[in-house]
PDB file of N, CA, C, O and CB in Angstrom:
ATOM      1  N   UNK A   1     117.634  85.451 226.544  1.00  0.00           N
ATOM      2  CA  UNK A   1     117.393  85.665 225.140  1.00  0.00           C
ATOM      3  C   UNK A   1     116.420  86.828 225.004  1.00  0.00           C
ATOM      4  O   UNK A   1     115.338  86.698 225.578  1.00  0.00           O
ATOM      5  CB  UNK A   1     116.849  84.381 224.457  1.00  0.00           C
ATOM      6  N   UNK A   2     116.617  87.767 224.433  1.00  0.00           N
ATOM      7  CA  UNK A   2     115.616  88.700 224.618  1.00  0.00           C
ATOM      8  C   UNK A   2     114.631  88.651 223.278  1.00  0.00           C
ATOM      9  O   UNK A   2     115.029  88.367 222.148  1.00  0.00           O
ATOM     10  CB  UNK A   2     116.304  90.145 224.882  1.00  0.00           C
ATOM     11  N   UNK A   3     113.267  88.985 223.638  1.00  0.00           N
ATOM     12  CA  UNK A   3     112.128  88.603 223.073  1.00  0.00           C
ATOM     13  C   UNK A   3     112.271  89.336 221.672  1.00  0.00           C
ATOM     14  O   UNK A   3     111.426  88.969 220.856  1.00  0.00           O
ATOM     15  CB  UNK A   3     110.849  88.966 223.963  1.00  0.00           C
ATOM     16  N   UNK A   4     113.171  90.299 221.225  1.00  0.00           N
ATOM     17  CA  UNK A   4     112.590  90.591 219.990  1.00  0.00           C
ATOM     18  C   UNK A   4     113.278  90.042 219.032  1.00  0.00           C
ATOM     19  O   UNK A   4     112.990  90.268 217.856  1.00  0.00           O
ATOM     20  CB  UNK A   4     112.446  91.873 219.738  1.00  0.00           C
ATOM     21  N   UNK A   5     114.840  88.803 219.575  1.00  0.00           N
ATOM     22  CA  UNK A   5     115.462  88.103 218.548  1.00  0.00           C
ATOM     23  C   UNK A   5     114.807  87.166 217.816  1.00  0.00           C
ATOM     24  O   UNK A   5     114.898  86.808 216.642  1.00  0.00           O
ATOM     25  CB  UNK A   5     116.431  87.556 218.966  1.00  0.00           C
ATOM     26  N   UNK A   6     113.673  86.617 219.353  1.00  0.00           N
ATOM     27  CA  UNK A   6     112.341  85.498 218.975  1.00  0.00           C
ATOM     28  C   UNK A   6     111.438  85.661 218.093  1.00  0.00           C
ATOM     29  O   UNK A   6     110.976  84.881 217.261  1.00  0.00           O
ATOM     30  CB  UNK A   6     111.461  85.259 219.953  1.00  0.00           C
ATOM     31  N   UNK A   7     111.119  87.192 218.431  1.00  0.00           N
ATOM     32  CA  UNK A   7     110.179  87.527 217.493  1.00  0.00           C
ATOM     33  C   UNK A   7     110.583  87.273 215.792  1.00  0.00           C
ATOM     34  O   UNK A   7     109.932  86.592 215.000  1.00  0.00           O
ATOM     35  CB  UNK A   7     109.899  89.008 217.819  1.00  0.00           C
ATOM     36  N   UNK A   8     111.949  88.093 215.492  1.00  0.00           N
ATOM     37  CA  UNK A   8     112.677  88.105 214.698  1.00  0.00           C
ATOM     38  C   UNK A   8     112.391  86.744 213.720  1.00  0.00           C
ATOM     39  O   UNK A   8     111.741  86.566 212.690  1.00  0.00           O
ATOM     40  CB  UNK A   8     113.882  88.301 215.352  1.00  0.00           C
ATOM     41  N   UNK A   9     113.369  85.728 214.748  1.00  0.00           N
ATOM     42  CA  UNK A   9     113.588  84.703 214.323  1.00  0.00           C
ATOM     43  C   UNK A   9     111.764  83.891 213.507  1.00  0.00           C
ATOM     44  O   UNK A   9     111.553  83.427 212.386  1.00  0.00           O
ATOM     45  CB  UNK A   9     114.411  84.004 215.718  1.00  0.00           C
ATOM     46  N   UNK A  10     111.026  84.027 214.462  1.00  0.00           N
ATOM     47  CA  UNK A  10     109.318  83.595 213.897  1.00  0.00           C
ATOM     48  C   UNK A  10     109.035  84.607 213.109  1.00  0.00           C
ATOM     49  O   UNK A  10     107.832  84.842 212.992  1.00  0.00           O
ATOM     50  CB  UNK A  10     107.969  83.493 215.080  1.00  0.00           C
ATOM     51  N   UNK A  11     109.931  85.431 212.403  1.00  0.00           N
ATOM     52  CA  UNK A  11     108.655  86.248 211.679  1.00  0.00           C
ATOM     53  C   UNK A  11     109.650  85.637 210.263  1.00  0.00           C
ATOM     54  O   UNK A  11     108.890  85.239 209.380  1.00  0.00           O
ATOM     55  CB  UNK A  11     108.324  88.515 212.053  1.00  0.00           C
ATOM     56  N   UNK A  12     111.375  85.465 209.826  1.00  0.00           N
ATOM     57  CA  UNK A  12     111.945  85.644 209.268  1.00  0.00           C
ATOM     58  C   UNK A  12     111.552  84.162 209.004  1.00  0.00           C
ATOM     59  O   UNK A  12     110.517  84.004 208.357  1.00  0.00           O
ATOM     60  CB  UNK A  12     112.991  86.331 209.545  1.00  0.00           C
ATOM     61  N   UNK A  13     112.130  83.212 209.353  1.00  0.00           N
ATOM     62  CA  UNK A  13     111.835  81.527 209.522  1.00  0.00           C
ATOM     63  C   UNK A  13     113.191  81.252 208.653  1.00  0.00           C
ATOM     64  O   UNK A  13     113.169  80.607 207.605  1.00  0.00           O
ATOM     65  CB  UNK A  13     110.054  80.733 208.709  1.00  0.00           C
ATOM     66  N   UNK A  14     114.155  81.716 209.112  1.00  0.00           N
ATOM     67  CA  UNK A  14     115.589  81.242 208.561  1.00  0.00           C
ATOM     68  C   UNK A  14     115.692  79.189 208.766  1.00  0.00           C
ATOM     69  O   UNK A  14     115.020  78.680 209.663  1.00  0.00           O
ATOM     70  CB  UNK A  14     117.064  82.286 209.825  1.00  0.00           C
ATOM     71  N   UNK A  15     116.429  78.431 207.992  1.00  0.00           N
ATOM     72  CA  UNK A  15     116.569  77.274 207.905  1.00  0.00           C
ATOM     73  C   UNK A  15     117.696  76.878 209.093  1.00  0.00           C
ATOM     74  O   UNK A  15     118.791  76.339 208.929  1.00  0.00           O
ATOM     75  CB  UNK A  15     116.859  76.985 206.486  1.00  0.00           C
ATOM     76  N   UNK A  16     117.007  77.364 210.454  1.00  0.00           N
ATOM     77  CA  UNK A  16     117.784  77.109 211.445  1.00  0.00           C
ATOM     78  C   UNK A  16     117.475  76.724 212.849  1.00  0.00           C
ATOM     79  O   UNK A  16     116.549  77.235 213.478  1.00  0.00           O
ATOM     80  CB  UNK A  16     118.378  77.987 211.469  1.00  0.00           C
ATOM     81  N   UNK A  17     118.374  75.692 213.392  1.00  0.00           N
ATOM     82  CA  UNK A  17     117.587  75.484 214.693  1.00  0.00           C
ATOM     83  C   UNK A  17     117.303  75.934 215.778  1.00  0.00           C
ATOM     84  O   UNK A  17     116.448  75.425 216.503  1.00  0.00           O
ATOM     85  CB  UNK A  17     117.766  74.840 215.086  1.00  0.00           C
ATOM     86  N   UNK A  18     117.952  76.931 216.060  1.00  0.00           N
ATOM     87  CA  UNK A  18     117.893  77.579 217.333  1.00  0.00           C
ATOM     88  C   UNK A  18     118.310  78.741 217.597  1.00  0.00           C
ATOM     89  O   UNK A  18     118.914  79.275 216.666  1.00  0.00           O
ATOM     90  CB  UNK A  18     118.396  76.999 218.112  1.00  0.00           C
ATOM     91  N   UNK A  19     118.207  79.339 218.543  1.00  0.00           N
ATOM     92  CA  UNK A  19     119.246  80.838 218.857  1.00  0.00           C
ATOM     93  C   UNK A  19     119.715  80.506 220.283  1.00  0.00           C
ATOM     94  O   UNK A  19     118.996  79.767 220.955  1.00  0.00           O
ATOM     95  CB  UNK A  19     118.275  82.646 218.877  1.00  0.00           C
ATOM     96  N   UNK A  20     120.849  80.983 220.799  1.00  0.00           N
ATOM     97  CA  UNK A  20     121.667  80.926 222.107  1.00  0.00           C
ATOM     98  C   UNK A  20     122.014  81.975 222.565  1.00  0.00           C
ATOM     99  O   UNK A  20     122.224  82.809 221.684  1.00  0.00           O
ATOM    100  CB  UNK A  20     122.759  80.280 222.091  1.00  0.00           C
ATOM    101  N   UNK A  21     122.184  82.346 223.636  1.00  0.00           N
ATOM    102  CA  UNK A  21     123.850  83.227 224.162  1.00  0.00           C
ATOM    103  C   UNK A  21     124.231  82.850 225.359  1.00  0.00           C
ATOM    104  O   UNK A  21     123.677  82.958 226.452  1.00  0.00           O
ATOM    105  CB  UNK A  21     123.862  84.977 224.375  1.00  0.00           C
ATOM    106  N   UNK A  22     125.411  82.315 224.983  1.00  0.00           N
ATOM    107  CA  UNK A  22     125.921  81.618 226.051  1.00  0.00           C
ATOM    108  C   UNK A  22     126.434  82.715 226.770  1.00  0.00           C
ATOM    109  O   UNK A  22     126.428  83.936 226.611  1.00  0.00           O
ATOM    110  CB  UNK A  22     126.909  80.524 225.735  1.00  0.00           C
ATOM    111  N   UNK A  23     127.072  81.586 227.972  1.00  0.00           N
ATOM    112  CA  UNK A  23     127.404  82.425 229.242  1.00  0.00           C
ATOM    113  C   UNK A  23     126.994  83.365 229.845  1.00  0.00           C
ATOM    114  O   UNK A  23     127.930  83.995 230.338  1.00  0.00           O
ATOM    115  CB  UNK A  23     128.215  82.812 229.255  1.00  0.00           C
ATOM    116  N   UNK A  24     125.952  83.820 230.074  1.00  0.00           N
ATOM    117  CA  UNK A  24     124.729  84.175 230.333  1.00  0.00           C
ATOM    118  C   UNK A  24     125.447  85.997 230.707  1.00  0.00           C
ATOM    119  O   UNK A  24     126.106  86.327 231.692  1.00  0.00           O
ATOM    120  CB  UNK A  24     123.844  83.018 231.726  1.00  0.00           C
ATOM    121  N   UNK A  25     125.158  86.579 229.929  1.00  0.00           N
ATOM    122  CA  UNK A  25     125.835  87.894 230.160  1.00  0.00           C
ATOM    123  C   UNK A  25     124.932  89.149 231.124  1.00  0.00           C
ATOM    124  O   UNK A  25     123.727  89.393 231.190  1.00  0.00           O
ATOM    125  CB  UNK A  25     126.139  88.464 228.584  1.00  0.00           C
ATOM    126  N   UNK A  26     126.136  89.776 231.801  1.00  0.00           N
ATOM    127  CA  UNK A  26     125.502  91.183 232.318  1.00  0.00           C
ATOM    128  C   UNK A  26     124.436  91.905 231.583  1.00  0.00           C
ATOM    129  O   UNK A  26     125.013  92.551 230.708  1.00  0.00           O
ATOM    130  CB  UNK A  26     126.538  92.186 232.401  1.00  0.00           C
ATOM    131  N   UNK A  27     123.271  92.087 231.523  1.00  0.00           N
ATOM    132  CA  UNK A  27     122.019  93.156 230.636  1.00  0.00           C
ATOM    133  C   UNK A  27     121.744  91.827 229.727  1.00  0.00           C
ATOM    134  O   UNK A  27     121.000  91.920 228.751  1.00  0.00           O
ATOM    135  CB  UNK A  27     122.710  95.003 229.483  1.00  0.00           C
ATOM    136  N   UNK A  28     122.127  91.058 229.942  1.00  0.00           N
ATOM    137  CA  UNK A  28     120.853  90.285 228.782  1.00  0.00           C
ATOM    138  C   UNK A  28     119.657  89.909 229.761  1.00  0.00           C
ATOM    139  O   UNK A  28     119.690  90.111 230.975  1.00  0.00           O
ATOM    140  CB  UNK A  28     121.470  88.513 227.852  1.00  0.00           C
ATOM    141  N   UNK A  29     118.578  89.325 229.057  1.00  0.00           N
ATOM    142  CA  UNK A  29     117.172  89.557 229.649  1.00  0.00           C
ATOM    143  C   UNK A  29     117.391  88.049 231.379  1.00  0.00           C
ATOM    144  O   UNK A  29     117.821  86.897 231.344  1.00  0.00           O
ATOM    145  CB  UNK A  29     115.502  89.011 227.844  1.00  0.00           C
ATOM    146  N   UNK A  30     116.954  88.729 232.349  1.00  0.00           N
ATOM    147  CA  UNK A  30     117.078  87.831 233.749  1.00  0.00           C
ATOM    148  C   UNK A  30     118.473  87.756 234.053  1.00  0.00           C
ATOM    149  O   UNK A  30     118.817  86.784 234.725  1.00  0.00           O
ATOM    150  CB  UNK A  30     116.492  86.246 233.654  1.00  0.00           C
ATOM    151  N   UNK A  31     119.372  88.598 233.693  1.00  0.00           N
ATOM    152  CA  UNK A  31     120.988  88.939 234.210  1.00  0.00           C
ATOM    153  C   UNK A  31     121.093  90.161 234.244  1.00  0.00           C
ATOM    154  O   UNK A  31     122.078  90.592 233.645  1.00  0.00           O
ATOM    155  CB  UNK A  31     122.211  88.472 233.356  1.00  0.00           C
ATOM    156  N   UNK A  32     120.103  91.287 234.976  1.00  0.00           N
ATOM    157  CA  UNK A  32     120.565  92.264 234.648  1.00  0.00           C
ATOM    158  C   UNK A  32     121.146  92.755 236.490  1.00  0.00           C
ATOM    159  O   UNK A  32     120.761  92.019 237.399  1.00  0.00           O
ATOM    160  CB  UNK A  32     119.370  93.161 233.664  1.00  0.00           C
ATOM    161  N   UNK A  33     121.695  93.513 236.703  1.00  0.00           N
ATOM    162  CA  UNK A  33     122.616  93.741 237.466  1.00  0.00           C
ATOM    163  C   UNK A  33     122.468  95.145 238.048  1.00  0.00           C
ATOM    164  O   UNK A  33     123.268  95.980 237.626  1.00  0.00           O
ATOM    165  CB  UNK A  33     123.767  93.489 236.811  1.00  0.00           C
ATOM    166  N   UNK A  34     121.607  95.516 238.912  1.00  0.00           N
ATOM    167  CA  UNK A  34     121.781  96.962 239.332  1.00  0.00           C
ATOM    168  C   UNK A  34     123.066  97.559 239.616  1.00  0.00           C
ATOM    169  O   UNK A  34     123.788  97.105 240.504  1.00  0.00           O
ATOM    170  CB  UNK A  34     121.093  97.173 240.440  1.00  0.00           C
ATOM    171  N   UNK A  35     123.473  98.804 238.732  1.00  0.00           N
ATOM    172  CA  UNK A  35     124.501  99.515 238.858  1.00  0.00           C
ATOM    173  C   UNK A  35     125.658  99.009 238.101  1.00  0.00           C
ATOM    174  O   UNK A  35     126.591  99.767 237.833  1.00  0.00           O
ATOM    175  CB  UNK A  35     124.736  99.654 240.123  1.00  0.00           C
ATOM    176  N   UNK A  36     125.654  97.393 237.627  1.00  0.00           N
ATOM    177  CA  UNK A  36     126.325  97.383 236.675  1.00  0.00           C
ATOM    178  C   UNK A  36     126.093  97.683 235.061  1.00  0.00           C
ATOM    179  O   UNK A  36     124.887  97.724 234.822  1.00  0.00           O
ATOM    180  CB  UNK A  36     126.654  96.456 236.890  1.00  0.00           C
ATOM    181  N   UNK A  37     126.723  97.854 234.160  1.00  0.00           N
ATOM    182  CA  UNK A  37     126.855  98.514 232.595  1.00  0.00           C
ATOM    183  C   UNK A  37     126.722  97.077 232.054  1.00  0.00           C
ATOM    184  O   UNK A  37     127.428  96.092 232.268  1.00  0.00           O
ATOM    185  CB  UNK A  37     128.521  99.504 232.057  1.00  0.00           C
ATOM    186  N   UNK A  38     125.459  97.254 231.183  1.00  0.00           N
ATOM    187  CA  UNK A  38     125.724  95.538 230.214  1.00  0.00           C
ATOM    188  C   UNK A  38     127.091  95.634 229.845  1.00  0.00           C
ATOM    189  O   UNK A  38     127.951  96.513 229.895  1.00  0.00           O
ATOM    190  CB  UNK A  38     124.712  95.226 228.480  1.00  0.00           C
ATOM    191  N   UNK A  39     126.990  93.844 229.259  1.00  0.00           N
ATOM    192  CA  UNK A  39     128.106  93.555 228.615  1.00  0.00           C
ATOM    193  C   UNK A  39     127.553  93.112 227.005  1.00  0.00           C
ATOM    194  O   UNK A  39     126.497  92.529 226.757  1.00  0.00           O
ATOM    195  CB  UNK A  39     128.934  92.374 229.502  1.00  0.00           C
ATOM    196  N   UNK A  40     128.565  93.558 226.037  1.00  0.00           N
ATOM    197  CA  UNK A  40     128.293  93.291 224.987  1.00  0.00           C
ATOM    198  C   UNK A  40     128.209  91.501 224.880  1.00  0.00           C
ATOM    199  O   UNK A  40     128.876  90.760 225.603  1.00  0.00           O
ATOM    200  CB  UNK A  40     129.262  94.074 224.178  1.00  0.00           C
ATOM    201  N   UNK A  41     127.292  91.054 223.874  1.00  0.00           N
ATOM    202  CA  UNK A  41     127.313  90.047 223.751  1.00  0.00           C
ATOM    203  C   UNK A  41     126.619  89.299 222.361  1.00  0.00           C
ATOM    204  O   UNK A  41     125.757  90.086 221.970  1.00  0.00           O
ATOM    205  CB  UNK A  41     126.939  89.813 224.848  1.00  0.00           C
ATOM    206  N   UNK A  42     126.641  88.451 221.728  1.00  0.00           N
ATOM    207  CA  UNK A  42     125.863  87.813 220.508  1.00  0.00           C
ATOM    208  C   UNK A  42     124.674  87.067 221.124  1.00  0.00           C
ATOM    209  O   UNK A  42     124.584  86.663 222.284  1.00  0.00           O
ATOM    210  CB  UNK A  42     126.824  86.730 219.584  1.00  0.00           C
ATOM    211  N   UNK A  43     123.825  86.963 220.185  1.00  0.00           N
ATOM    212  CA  UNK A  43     123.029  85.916 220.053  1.00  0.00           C
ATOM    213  C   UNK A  43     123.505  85.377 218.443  1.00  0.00           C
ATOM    214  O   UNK A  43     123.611  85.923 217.345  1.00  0.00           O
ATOM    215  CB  UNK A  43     121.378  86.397 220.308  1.00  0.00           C
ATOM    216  N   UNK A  44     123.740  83.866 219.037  1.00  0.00           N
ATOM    217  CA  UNK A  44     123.577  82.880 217.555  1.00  0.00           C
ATOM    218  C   UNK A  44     123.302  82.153 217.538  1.00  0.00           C
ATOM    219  O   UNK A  44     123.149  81.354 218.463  1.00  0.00           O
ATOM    220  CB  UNK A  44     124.251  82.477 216.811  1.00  0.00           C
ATOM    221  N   UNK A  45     122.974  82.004 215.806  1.00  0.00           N
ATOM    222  CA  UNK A  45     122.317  81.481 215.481  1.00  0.00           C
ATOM    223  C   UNK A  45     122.500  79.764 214.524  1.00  0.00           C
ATOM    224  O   UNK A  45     122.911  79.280 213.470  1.00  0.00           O
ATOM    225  CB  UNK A  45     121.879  82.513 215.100  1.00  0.00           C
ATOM    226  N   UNK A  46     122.164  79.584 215.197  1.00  0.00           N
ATOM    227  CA  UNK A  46     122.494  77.731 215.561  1.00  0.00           C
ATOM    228  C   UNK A  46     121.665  76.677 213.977  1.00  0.00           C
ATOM    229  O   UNK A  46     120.497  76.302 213.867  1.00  0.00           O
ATOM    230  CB  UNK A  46     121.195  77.118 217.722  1.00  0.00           C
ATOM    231  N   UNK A  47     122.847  76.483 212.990  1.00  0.00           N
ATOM    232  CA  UNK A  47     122.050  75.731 211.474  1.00  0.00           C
ATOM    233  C   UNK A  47     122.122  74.402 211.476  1.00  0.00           C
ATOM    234  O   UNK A  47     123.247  73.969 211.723  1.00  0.00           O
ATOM    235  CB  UNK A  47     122.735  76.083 209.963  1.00  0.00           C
ATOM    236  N   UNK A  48     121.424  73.740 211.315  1.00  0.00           N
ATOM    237  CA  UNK A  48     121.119  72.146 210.717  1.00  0.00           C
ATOM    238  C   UNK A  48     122.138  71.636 210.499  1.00  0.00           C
ATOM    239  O   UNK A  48     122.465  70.535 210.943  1.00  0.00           O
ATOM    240  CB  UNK A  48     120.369  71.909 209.457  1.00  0.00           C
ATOM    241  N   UNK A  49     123.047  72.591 209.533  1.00  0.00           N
ATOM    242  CA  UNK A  49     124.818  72.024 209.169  1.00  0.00           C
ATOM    243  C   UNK A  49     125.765  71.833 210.094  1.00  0.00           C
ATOM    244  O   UNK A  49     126.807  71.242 209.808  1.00  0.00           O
ATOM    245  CB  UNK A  49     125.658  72.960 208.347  1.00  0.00           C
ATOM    246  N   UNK A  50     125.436  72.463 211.703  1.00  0.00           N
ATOM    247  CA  UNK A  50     125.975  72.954 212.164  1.00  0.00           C
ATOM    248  C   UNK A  50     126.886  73.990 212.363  1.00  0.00           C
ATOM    249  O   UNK A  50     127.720  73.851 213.259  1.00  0.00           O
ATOM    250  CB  UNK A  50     126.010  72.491 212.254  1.00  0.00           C
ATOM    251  N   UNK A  51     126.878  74.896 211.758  1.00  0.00           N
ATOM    252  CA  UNK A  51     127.385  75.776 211.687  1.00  0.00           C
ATOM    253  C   UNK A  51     126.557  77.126 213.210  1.00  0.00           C
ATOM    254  O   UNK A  51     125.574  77.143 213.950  1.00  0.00           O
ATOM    255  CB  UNK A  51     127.284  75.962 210.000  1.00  0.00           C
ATOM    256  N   UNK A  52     127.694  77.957 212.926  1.00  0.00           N
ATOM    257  CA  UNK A  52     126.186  79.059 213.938  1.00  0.00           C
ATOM    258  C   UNK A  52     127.055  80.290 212.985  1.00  0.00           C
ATOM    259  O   UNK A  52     128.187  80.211 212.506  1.00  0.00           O
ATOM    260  CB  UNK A  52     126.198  79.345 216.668  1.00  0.00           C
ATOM    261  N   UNK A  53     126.149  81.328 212.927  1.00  0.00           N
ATOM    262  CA  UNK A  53     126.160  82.801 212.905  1.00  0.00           C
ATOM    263  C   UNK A  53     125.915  83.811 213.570  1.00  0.00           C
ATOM    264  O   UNK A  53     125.120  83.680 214.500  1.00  0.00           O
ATOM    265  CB  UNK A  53     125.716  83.092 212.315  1.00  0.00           C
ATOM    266  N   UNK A  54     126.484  85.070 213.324  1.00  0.00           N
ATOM    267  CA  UNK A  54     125.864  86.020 214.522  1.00  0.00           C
ATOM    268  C   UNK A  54     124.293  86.383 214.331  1.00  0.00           C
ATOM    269  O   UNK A  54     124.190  86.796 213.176  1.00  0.00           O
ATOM    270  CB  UNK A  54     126.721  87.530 214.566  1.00  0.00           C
ATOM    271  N   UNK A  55     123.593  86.395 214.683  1.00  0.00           N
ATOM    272  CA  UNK A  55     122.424  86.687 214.419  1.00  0.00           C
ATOM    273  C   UNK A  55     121.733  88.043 215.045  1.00  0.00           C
ATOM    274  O   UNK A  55     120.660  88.467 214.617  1.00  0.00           O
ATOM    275  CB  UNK A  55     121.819  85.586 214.738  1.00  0.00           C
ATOM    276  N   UNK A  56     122.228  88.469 215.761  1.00  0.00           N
ATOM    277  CA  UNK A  56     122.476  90.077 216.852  1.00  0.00           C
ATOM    278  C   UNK A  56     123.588  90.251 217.572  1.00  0.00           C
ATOM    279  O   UNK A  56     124.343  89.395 218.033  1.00  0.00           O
ATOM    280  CB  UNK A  56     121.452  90.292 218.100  1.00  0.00           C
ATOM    281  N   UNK A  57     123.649  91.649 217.650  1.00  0.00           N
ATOM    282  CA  UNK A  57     124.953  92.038 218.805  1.00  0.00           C
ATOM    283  C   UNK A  57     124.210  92.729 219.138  1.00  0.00           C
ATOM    284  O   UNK A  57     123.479  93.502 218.519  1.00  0.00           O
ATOM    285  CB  UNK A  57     126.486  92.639 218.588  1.00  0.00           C
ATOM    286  N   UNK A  58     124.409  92.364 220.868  1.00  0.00           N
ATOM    287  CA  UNK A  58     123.646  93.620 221.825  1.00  0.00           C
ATOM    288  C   UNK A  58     124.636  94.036 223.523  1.00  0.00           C
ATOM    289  O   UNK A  58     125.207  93.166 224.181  1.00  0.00           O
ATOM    290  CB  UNK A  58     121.666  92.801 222.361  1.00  0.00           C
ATOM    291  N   UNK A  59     124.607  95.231 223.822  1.00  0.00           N
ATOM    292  CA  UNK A  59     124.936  95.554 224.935  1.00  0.00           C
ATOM    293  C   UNK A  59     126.162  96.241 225.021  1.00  0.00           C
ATOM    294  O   UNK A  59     126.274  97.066 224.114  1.00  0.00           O
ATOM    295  CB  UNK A  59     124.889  94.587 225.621  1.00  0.00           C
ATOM    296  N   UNK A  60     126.937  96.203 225.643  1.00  0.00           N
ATOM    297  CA  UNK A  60     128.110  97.068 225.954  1.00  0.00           C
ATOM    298  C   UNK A  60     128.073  98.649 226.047  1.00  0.00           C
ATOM    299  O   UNK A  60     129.099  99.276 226.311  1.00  0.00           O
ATOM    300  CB  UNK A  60     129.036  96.775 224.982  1.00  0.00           C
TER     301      UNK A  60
END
């Protein structure tokens, strides 16, 4: 999860529980891969209703 979605998320205080990104992608933060090219990927964002949204796109 990279730190500035966190930040994001504590500064904004959306009515939501969590943030994710699954499957743990190439260039996201502790997957990064010498010599390989991130992979694009979301972080979302996880609501009470259950629902999720995109909450960032990063990489590729």
């Amino acid at each position: 999860m990279p730190a500035a979605d966190i930040k994001r998320l504590l500064a904004e205080k959306p009515a939501a529980l969590g943030l994710s990104v699954p499957g743990m992608p190439i260039g996201s933060p502790g997957m990064e891969v010498e010599g390989q090219p991130a992979d694009a990927y979301t972080v979302w964002l996880f609501q009470s209703s259950g629902q999720r949204t995109p909450f960032a796109k990063l990489g590729g």
